[in-house]
N, CA and C atoms as an extended XYZ file, in Angstrom:
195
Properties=species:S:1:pos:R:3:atomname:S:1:resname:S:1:resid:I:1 pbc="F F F"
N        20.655       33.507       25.134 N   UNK     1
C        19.929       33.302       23.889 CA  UNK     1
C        20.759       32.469       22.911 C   UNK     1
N        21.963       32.609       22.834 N   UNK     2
C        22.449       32.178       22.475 CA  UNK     2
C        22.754       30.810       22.437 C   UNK     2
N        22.840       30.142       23.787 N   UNK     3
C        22.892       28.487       24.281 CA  UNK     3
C        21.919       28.304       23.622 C   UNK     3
N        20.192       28.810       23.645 N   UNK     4
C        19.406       28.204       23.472 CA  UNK     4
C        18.995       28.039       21.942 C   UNK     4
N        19.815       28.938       20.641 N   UNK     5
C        20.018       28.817       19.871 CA  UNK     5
C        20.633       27.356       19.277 C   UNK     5
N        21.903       27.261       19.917 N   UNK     6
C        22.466       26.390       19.942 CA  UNK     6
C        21.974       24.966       20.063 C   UNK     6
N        21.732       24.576       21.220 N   UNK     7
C        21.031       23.533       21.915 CA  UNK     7
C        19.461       23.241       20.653 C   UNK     7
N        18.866       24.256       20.076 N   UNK     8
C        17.806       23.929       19.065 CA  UNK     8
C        18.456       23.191       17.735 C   UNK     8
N        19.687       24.123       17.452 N   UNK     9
C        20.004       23.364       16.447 CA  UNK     9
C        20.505       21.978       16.201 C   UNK     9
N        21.165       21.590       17.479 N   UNK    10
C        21.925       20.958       17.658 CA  UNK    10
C        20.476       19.399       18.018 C   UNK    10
N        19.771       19.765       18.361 N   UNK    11
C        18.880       18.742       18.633 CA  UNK    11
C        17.669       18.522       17.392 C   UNK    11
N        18.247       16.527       17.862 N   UNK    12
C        17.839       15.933       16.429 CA  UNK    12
C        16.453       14.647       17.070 C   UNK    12
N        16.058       15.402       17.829 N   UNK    13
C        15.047       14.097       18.490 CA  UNK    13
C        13.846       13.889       17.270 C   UNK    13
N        13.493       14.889       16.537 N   UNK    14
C        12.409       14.666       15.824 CA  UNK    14
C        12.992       13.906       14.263 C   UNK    14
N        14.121       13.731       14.466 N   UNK    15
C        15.047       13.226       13.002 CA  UNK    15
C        14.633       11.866       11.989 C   UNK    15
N        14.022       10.761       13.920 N   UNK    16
C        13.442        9.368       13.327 CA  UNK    16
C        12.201        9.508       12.522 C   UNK    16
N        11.131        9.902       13.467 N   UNK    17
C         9.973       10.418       12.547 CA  UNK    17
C        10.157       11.044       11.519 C   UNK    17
N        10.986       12.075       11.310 N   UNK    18
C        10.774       12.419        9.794 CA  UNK    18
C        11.170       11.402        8.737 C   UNK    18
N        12.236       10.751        9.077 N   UNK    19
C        12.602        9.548        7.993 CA  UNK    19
C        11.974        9.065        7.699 C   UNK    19
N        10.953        8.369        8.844 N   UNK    20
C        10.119        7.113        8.721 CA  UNK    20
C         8.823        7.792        7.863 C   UNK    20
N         8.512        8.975        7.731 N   UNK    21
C         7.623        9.730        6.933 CA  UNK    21
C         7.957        9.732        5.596 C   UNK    21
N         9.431       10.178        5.218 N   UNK    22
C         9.663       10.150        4.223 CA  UNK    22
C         9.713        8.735        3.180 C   UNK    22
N        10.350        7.961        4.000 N   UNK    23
C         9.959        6.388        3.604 CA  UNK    23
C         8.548        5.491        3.318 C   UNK    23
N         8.040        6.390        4.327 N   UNK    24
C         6.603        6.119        4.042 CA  UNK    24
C         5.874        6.795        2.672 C   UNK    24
N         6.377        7.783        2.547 N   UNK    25
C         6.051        8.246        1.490 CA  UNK    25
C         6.323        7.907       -0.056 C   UNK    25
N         7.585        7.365        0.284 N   UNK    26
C         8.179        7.307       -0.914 CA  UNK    26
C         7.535        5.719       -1.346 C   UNK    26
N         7.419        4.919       -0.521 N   UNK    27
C         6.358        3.824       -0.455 CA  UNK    27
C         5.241        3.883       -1.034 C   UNK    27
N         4.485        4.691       -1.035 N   UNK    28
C         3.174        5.066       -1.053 CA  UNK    28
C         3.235        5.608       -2.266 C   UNK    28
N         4.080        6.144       -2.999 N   UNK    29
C         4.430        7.064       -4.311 CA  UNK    29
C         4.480        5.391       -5.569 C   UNK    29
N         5.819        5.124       -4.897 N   UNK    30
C         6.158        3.574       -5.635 CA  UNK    30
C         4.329        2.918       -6.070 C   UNK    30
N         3.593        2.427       -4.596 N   UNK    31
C         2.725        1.590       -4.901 CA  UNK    31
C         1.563        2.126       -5.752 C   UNK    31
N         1.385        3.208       -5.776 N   UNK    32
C         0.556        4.224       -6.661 CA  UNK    32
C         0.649        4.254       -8.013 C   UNK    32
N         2.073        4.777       -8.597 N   UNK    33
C         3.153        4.233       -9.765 CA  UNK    33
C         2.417        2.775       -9.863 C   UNK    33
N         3.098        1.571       -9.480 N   UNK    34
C         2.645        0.149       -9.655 CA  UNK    34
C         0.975        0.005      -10.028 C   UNK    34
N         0.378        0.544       -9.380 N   UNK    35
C        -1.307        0.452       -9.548 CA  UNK    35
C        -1.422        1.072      -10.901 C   UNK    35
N        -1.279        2.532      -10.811 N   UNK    36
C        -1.672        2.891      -12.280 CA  UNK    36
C        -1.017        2.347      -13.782 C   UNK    36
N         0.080        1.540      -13.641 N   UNK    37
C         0.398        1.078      -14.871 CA  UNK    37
C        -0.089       -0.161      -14.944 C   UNK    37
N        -0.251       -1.045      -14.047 N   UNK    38
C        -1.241       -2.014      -14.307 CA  UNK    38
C        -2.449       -2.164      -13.997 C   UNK    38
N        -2.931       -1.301      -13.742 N   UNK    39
C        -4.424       -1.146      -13.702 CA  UNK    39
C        -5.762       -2.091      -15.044 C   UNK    39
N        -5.254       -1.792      -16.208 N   UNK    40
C        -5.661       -2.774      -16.722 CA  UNK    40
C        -5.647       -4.474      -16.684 C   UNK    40
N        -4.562       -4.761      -16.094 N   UNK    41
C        -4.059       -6.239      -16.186 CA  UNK    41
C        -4.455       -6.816      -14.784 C   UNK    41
N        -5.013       -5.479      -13.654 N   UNK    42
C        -5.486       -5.700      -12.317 CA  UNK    42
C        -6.816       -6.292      -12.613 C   UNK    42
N        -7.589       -5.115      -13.512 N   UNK    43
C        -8.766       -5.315      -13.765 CA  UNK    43
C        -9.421       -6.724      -14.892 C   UNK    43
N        -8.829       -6.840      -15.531 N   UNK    44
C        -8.806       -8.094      -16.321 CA  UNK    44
C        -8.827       -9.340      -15.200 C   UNK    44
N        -7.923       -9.423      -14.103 N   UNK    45
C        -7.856      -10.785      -13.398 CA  UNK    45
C        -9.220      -10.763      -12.550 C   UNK    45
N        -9.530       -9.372      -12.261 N   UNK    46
C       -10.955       -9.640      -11.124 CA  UNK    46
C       -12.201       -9.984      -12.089 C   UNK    46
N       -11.999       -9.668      -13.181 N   UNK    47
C       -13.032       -9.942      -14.262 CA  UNK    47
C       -12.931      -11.223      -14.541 C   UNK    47
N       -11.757      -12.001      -14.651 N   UNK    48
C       -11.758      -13.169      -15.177 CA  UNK    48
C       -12.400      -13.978      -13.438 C   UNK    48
N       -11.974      -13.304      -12.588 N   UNK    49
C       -12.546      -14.082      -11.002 CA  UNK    49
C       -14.243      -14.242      -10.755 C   UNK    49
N       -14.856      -13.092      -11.212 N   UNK    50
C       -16.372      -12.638      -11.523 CA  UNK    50
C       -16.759      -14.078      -12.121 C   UNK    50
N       -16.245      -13.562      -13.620 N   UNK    51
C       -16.883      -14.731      -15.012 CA  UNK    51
C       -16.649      -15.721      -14.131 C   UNK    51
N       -15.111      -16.785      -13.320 N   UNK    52
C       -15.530      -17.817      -13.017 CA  UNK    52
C       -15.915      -18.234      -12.003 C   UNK    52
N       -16.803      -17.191      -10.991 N   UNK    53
C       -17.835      -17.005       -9.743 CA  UNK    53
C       -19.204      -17.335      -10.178 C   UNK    53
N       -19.189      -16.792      -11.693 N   UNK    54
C       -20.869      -16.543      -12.096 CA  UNK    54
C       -20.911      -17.921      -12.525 C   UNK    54
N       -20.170      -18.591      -13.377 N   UNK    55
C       -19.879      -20.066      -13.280 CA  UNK    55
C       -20.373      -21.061      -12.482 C   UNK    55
N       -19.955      -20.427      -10.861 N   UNK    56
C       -19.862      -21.769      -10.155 CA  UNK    56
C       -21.462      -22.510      -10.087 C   UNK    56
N       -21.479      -23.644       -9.485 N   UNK    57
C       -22.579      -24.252       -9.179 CA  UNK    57
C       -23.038      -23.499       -8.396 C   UNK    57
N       -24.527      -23.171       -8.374 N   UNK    58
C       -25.636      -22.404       -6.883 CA  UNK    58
C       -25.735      -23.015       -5.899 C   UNK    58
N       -25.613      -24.602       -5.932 N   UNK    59
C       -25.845      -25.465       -4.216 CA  UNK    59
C       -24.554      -25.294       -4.043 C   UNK    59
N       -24.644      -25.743       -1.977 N   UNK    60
C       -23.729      -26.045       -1.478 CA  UNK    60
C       -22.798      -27.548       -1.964 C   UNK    60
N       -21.288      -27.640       -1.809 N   UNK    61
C       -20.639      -28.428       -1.846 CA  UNK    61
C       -20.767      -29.624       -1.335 C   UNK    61
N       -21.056      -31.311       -1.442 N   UNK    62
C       -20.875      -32.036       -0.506 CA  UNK    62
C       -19.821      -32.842       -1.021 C   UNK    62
N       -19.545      -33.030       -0.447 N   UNK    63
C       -17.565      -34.275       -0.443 CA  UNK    63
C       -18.414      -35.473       -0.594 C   UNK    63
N       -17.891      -36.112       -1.973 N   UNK    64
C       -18.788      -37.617       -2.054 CA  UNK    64
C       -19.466      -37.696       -3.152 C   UNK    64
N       -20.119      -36.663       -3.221 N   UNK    65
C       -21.280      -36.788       -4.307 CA  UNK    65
C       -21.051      -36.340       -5.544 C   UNK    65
């Protein structure tokens, strides 16, 4: 019982995945943070993209004319 005590503690195979979780996480925390403080200044640029969509000409483009 004892070895097998041992041998559990001692084994670190699941060690990568947890990192890569935690990194992932901490990623995911950061870009969340980033979104909510500019959330206004996000929303302002898709608004200004709208207004100059609603803008454009209704026909298709021709090169030339």
């Amino acid at each position: 019982m004892k070895d097998l005590m041992k041998r559990f503690w001692n084994d670190e195979s699941g060690q990568g995945l947890t990192e890569y979780a935690l990194v992932l996480a901490l990623i995911s925390i950061g870009l969340i943070a980033v979104l909510v403080l500019f959330r206004d200044a996000i929303g302002r640029v898709f608004d200004r993209i709208v207004e100059v969509l609603d803008g454009a000409p209704e026909g298709g483009y021709t090169p030339g004319s």
